[in-house]
Backbone bond lengths (Angstrom), bond angles and torsions (degrees), N, CA, C in turn:
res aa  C-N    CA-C-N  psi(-1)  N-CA   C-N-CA  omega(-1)  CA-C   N-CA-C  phi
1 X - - - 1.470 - - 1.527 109.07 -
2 X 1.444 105.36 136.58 1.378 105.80 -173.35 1.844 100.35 -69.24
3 X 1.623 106.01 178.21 1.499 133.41 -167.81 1.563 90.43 -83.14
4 X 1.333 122.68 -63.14 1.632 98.49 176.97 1.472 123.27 -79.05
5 X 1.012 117.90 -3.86 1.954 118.15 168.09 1.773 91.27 -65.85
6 X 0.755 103.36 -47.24 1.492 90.86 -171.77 1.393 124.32 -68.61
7 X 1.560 110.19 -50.27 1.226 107.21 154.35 1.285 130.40 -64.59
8 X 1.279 138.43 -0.26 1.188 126.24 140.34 1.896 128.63 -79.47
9 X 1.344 118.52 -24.82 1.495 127.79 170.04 1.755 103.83 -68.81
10 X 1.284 103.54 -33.15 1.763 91.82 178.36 1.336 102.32 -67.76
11 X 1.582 127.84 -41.60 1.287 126.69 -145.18 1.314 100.20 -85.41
12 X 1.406 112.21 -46.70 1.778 118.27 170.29 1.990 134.11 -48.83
13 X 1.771 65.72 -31.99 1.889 91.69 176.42 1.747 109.97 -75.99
14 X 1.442 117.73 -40.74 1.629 125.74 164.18 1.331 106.49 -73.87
15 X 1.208 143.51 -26.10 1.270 145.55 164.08 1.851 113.74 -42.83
16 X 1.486 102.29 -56.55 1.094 115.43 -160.39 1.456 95.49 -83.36
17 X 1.338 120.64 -30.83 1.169 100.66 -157.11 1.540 114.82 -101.01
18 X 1.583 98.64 -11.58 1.628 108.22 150.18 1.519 130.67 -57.15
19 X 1.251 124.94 -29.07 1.517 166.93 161.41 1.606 101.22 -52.21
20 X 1.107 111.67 -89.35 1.511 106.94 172.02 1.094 106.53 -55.68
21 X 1.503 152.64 -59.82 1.628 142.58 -171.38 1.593 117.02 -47.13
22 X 1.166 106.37 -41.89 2.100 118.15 163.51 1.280 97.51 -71.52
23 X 1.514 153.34 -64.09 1.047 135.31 -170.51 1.474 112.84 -74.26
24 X 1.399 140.34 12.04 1.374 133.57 135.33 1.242 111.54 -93.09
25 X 0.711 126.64 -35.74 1.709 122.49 -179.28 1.687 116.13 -54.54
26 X 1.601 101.22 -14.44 1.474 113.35 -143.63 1.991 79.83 -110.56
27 X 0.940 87.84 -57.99 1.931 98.06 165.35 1.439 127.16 -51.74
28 X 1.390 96.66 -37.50 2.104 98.60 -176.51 1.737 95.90 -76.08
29 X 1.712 117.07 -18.12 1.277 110.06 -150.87 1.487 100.54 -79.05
30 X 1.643 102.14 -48.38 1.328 114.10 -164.32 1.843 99.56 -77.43
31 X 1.092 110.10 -5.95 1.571 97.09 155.48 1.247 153.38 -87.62
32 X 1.396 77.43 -16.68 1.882 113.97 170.25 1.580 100.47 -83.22
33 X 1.198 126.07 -12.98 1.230 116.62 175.56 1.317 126.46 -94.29
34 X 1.269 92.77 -40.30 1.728 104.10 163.00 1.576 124.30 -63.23
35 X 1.497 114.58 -32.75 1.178 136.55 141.92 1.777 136.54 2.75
36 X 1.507 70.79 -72.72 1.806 102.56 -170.31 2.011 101.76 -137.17
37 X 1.601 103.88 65.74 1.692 127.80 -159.51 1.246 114.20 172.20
38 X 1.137 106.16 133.52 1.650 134.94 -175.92 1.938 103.29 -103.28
39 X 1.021 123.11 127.11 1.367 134.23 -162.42 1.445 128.78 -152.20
40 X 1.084 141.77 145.46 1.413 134.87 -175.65 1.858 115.52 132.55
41 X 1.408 159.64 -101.43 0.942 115.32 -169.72 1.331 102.19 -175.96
42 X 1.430 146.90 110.28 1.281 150.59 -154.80 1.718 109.49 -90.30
43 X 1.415 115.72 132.23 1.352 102.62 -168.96 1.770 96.78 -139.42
44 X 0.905 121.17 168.95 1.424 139.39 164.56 1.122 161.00 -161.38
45 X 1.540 112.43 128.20 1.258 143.64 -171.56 1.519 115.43 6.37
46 X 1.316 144.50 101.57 1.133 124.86 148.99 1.907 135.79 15.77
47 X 0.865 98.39 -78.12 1.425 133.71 -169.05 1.732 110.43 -80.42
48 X 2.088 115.94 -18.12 1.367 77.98 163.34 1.548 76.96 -119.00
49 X 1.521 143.76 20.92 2.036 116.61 -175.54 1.234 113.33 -57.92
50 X 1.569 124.48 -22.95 1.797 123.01 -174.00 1.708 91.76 -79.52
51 X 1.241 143.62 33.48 1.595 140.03 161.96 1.837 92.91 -120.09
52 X 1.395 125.43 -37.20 1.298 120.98 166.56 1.357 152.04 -65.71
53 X 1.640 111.08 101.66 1.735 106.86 -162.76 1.900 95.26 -102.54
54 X 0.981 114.15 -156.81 1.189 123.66 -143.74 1.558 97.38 -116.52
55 X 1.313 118.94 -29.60 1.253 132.10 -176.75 1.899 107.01 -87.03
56 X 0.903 113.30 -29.13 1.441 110.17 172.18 1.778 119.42 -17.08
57 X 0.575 104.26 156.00 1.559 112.22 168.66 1.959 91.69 -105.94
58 X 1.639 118.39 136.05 1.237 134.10 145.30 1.757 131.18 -80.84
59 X 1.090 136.09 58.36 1.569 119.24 -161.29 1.689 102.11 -75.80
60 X 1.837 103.60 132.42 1.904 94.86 -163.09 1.766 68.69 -115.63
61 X 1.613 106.88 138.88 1.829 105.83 171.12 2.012 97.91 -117.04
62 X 1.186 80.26 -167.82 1.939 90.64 174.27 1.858 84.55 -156.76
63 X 1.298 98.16 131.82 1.615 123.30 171.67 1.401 103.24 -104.41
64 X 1.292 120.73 123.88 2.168 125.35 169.06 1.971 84.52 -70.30
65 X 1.538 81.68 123.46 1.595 96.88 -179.42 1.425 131.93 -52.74
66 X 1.611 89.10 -19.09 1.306 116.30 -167.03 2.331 112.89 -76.82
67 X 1.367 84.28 -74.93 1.520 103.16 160.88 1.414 131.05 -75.18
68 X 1.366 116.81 -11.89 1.584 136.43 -162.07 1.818 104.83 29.79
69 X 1.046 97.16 48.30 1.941 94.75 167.08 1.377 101.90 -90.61
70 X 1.415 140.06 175.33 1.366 160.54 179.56 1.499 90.81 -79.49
71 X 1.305 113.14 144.38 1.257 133.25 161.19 1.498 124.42 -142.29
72 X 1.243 120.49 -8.15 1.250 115.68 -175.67 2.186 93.08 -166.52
73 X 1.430 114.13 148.99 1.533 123.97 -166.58 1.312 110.67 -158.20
74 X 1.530 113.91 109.89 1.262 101.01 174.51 1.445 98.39 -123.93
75 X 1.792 117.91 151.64 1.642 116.53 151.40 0.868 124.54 -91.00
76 X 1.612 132.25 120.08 1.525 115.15 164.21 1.630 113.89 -102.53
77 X 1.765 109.46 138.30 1.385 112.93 173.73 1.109 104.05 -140.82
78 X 1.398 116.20 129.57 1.276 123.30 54.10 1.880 82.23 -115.17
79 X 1.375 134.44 169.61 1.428 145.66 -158.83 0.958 113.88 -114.50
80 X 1.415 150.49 42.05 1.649 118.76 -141.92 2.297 81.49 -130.85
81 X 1.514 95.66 93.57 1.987 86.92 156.14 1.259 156.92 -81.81
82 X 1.003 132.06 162.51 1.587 128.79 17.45 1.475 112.48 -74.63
83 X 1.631 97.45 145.37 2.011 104.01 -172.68 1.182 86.34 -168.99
84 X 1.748 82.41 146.10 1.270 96.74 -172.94 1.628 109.77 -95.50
85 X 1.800 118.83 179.89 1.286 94.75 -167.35 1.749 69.98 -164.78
86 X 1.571 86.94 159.74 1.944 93.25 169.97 1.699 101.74 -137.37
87 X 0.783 159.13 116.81 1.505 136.65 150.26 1.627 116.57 -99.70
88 X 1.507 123.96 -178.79 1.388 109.89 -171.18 1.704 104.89 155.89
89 X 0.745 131.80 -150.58 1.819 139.02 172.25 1.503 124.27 -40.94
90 X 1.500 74.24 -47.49 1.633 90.39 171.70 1.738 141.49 -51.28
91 X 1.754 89.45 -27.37 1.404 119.36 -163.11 1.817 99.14 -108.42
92 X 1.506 116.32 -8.47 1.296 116.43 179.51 1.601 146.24 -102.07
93 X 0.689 148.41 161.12 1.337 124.86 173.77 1.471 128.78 -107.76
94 X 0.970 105.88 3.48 1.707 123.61 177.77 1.809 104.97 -129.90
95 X 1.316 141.82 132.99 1.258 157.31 125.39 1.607 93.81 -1.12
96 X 2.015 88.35 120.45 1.781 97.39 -179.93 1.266 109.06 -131.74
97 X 0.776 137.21 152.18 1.796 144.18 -175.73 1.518 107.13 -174.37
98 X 1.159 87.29 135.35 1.946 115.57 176.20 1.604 110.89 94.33
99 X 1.268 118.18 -153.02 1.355 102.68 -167.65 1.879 108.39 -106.29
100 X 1.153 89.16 162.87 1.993 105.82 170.61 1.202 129.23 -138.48
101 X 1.146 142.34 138.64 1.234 152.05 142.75 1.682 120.12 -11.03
102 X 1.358 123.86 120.28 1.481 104.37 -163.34 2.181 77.18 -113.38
103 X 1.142 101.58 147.97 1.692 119.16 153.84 1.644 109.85 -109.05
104 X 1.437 117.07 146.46 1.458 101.73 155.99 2.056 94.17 -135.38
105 X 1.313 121.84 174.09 1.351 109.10 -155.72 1.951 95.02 166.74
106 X 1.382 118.77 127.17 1.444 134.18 -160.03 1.902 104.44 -109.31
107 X 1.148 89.97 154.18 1.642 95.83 -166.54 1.402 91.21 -136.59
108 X 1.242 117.99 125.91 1.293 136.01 162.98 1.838 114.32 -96.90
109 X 1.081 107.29 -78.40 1.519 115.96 173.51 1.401 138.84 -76.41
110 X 1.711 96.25 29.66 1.425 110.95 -169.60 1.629 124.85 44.93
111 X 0.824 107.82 48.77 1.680 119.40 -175.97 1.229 116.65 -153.21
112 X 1.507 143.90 49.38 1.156 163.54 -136.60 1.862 112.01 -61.13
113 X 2.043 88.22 -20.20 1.568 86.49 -177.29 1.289 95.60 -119.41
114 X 1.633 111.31 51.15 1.404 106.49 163.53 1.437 97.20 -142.97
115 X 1.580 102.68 101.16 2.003 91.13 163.90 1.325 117.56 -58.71
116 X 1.605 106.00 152.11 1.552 123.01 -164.17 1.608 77.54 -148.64
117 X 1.565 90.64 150.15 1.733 115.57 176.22 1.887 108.32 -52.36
118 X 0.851 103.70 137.85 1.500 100.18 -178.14 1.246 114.68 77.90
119 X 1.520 123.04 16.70 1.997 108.28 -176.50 1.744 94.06 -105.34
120 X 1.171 122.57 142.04 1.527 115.87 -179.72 1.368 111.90 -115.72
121 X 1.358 145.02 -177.24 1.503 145.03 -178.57 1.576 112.28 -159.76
122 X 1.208 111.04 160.70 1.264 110.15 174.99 1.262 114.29 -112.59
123 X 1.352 127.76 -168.48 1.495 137.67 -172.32 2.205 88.47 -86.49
124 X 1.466 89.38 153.61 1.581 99.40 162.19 1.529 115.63 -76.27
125 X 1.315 124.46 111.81 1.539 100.97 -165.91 1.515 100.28 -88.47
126 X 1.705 92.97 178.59 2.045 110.79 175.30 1.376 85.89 -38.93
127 X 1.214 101.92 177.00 1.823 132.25 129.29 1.282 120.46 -17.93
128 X 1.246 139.23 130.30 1.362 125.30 154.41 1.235 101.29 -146.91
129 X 1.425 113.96 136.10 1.702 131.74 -168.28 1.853 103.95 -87.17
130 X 1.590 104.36 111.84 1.257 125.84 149.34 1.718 100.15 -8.83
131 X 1.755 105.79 118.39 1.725 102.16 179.99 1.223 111.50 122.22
132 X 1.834 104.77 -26.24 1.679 103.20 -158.48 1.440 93.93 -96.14
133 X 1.694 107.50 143.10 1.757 115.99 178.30 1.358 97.42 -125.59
134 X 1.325 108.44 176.30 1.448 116.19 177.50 2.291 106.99 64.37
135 X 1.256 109.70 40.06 1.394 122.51 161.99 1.191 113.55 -105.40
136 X 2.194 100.24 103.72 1.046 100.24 167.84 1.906 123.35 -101.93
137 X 1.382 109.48 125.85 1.206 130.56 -166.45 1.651 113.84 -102.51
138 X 1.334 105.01 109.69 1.649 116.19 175.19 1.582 123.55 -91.38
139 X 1.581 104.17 113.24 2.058 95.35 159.67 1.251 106.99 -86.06
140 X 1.564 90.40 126.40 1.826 91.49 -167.22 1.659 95.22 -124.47
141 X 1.512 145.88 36.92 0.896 156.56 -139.75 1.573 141.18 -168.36
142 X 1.041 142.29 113.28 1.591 121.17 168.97 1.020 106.25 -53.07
143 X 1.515 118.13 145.03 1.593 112.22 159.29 1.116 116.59 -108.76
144 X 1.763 110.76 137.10 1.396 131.20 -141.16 1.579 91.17 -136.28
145 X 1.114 96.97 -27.53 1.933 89.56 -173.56 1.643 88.18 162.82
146 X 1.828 94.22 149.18 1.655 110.25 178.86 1.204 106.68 -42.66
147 X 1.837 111.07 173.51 1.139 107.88 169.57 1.534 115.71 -78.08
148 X 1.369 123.36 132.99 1.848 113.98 -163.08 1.414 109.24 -55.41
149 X 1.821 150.11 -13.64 1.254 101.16 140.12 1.465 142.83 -83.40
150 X 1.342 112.99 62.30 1.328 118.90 -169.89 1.384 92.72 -142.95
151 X 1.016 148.67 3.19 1.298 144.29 -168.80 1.650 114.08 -110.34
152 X 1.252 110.11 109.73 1.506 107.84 174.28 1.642 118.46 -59.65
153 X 0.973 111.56 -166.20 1.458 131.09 173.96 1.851 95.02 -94.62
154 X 1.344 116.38 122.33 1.249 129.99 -149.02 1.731 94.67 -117.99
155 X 1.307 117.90 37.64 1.381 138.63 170.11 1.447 119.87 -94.53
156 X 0.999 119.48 85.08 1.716 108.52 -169.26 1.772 99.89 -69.31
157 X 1.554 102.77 158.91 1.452 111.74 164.63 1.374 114.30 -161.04
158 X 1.385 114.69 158.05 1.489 122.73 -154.15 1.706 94.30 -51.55
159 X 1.454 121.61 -48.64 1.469 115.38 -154.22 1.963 113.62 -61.47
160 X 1.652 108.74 -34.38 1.440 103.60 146.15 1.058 146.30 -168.47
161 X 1.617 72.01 100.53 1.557 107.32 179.69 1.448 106.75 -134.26
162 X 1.340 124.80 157.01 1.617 122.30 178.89 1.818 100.12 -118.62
163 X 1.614 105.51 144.40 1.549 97.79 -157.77 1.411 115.63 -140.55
164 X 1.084 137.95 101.88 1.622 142.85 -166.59 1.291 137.10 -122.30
165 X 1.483 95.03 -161.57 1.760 88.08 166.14 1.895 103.02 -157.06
166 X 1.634 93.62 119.81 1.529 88.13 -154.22 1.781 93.14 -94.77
167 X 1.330 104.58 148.76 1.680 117.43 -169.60 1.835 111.17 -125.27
168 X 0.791 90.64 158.54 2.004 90.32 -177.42 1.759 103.55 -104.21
169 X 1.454 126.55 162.75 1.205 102.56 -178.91 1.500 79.16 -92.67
170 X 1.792 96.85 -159.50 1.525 113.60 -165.32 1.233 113.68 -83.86
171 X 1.356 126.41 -18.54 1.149 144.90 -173.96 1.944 124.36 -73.27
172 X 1.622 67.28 -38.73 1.725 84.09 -177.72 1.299 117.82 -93.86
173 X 1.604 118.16 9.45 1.733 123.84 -153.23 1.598 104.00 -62.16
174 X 1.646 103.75 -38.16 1.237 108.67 -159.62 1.676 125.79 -80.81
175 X 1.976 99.68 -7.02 1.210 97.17 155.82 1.610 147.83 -76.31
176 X 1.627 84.49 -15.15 1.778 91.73 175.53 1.532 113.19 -87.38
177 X 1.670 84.10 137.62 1.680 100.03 158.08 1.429 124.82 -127.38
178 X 1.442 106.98 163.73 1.505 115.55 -142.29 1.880 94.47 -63.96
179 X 1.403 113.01 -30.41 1.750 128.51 -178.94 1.512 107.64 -63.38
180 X 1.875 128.94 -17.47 1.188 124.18 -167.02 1.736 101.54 -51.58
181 X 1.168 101.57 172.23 1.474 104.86 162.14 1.405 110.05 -120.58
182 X 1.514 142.56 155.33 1.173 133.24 -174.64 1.711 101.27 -126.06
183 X 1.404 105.76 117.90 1.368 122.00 172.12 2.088 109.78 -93.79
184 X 1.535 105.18 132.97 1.385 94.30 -178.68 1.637 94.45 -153.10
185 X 0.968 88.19 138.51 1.977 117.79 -150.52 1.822 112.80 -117.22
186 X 0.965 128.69 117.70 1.696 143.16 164.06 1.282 85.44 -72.65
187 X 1.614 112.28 137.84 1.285 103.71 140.23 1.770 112.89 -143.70
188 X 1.577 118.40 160.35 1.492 99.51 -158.87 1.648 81.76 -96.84
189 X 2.019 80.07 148.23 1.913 77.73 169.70 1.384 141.95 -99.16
190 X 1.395 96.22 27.23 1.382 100.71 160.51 1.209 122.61 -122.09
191 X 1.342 127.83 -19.57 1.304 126.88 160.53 1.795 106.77 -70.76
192 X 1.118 129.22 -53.14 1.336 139.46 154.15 1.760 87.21 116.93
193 X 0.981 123.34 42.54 1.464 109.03 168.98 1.177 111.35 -160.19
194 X 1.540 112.67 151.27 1.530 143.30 -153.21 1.551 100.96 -37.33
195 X 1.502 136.35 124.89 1.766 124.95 163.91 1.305 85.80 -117.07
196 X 1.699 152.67 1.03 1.237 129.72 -176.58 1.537 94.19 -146.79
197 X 1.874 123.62 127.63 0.988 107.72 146.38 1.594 124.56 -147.23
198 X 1.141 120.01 155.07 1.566 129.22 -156.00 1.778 109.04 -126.35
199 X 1.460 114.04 116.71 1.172 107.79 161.63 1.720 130.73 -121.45
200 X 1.064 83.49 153.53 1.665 99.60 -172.79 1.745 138.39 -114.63
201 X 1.243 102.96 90.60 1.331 131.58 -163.98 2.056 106.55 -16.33
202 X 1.255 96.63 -70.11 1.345 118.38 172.53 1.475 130.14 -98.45
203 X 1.456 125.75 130.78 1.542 122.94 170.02 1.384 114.14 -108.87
204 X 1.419 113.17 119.93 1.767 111.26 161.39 1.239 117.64 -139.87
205 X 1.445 112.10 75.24 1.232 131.64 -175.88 1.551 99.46 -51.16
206 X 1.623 108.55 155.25 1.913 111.98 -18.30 1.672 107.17 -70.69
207 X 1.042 76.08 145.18 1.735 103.22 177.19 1.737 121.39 -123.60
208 X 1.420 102.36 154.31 0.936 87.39 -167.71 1.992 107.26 -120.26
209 X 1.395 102.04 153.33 1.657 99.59 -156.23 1.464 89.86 -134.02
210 X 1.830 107.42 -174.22 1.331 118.26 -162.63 1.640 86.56 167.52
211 X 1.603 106.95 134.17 1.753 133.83 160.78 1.249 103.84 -156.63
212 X 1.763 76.37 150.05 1.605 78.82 -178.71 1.484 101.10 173.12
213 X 1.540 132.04 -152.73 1.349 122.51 -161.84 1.983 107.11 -58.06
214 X 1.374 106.92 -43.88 1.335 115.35 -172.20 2.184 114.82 -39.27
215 X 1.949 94.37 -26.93 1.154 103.63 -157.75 1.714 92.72 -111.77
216 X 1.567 128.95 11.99 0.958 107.50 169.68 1.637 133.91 -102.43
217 X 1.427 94.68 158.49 1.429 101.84 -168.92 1.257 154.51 -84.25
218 X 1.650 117.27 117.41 1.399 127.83 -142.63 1.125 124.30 93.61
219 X 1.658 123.00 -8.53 1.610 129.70 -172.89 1.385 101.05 93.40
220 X 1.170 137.63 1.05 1.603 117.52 -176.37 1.515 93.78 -90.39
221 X 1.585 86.88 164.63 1.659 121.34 -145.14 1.519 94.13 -101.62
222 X 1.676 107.37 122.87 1.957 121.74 172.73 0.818 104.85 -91.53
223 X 1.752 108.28 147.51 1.473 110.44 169.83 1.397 92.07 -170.82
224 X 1.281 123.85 155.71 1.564 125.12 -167.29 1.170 108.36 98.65
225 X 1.808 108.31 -163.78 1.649 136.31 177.53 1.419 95.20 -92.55
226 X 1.254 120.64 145.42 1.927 134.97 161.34 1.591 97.33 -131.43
227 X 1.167 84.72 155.67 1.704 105.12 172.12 1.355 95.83 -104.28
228 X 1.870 112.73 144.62 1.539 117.77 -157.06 1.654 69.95 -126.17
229 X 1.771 99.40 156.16 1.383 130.51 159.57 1.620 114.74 -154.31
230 X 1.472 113.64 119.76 1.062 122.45 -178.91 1.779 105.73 -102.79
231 X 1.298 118.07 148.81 1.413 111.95 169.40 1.329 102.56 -137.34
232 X 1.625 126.47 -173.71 1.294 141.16 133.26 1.447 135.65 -84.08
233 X 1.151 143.64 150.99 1.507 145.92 -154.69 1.623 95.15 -164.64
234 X 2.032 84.90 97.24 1.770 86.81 162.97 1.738 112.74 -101.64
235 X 1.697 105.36 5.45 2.164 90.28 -179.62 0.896 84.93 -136.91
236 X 1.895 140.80 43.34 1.866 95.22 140.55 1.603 73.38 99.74
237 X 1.175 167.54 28.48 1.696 125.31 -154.74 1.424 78.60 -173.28
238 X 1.479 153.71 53.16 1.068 148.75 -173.75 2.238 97.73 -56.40
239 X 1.039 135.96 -20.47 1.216 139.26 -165.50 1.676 105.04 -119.67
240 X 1.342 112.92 29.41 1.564 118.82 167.21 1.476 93.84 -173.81
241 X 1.545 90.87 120.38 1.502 111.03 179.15 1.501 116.71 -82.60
242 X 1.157 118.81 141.08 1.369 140.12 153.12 1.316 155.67 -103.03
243 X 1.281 140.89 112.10 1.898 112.09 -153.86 1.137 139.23 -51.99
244 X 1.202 128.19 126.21 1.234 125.84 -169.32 1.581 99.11 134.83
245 X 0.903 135.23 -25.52 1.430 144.33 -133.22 1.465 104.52 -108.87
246 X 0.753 144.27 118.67 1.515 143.01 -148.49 2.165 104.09 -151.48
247 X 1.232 107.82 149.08 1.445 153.59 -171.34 1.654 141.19 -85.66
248 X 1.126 109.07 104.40 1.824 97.71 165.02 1.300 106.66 -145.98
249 X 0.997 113.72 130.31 1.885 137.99 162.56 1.475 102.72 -96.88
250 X 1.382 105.88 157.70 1.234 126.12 178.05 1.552 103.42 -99.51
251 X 1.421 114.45 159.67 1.679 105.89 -167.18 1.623 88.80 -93.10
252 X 1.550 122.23 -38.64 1.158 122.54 -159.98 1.514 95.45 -131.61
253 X 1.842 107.53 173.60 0.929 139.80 170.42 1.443 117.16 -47.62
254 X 2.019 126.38 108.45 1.445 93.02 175.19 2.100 99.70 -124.37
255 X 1.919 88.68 165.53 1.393 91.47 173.57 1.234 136.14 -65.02
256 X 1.558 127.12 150.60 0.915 105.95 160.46 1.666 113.43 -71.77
257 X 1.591 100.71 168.69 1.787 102.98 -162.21 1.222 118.44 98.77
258 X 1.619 137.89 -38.55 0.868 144.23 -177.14 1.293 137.79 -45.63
259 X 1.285 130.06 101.89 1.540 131.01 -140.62 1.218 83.42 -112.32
260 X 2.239 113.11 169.54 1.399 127.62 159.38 1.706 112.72 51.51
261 X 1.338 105.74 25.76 1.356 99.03 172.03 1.468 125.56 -78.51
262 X 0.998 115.70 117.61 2.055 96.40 173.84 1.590 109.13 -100.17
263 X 1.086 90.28 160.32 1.518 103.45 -152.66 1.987 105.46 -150.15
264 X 1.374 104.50 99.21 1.314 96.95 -168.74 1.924 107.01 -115.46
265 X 1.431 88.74 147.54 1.618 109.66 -172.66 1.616 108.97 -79.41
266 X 1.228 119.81 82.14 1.353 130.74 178.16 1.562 141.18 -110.03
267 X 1.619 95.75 34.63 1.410 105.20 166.75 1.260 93.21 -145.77
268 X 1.985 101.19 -169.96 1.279 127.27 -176.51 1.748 103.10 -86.84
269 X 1.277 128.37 125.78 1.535 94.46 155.35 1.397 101.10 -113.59
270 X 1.545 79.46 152.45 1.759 134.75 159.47 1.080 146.37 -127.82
271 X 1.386 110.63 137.58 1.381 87.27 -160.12 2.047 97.32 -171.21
């Protein structure tokens, strides 16, 4: 055999066999996903799809059957059913095995624990064991409020709750108006996204605010440091900025409990 037959049969032979090694790798993965994942296909009700647009936000959770806390959250956008959907390990932050409770439930005004006209929900279902595909899941409902075992005690109190008084700097005075709306957001910092959020009809800084377990989302249970972000909302659209609309992040981590905090809105947002 000639010197380049060979060097081409080695190269064709690592070719292939790189080829097959990604296409198992690519196979063990998506089995491990299905594995440790809930899957199959969200549909809806007759009677509420004329409340369903396309832009909705979907949030699909899994409750441990046991405690019904959150364990796993996914969004899907754009919403428009029947669609399919998987959630599972992927979507969690702690190691899950055995079965959970699936919710599915629509967000219009970015505030998931605030029904708005047109948001719909489904029933909390049984159990269903991590593995199972082909679950088809109906919102057959307005949503008016969780299903009642999911609902805490809707009593806020200093121990957790975080509690202030939010201020504008001087710079920015002249963007607020008395019509803003004030959106103010938990978020965990390692997942990096919203578990508490609270809105507020009117701003007339300084004002005074408070989030905390009462405002978190889906009923799962706070505890720790969150990173706080307060904004303004002049269209309805707390998740698409507009001018005028202005910003505050926290530099650091705060507790829950945290009383007399001030907390001032000192940028532009964009976004």
């Amino acid at each position: 055999m000639s010197k380049n037959k060979l060097i081409f049969l080695t190269a064709f032979t690592g070719f292939v066999g790189l080829t097959v090694f990604a296409l198992w790798n690519e196979v063990s993965r998506g089995t491990a996903q299905l594995q440790y994942s809930i899957s199959g296909v969200i549909l809806s009700a007759p009677e509420v799809s004329g409340g369903i647009i396309k832009t909705d936000n979907a949030h699909v959770l899994l409750f441990d059957p046991e405690t019904l806390e959150p364990v796993a959250s996914k969004i899907i956008n754009p919403f428009l059913p029947p669609l399919t959907f998987s959630i599972g390990q992927d979507d969690a932050s702690q190691p899950l095995s055995g079965a959970f409770r699936l919710l599915v439930l629509t967000d219009k005004n970015g505030n998931p624990n605030l029904p708005f006209a047109g948001e719909v929900i489904g029933p909390l279902s049984a159990p269903i064991l991590l593995g199972t595909e082909g679950v088809e899941y109906f919102v057959d409902r307005p949503f008016r409020h969780f299903p009642p075992e999911l609902l805490v005690a809707k009593t806020e109190s200093p121990e957790t709750s975080i509690q202030g008084i939010i201020t504008v700097s001087s710079d920015l005075q002249d963007q607020v108006e008395h019509a803003d709306r004030i959106i103010i957001m938990l978020f965990d910092p390692e997942l990096g996204r919203p578990v508490a959020i609270k809105i507020m009809e009117k701003f007339d800084p300084p004002q005074k605010f408070s989030i905390g377990q009462v405002n978190a989302m889906g009923g799962q249970q706070l505890n720790g440091k969150y990173s706080l972000r307060i904004l303004t909302d002049k269209n309805n659209q707390p998740f698409q900025s507009v001018a005028g609309e202005i910003i505050g992040r926290s530099q650091g981590l705060i507790s829950l409990g945290t009383a007399d905090l001030e907390f001032e809105l000192d940028l532009q947002y964009t976004r």
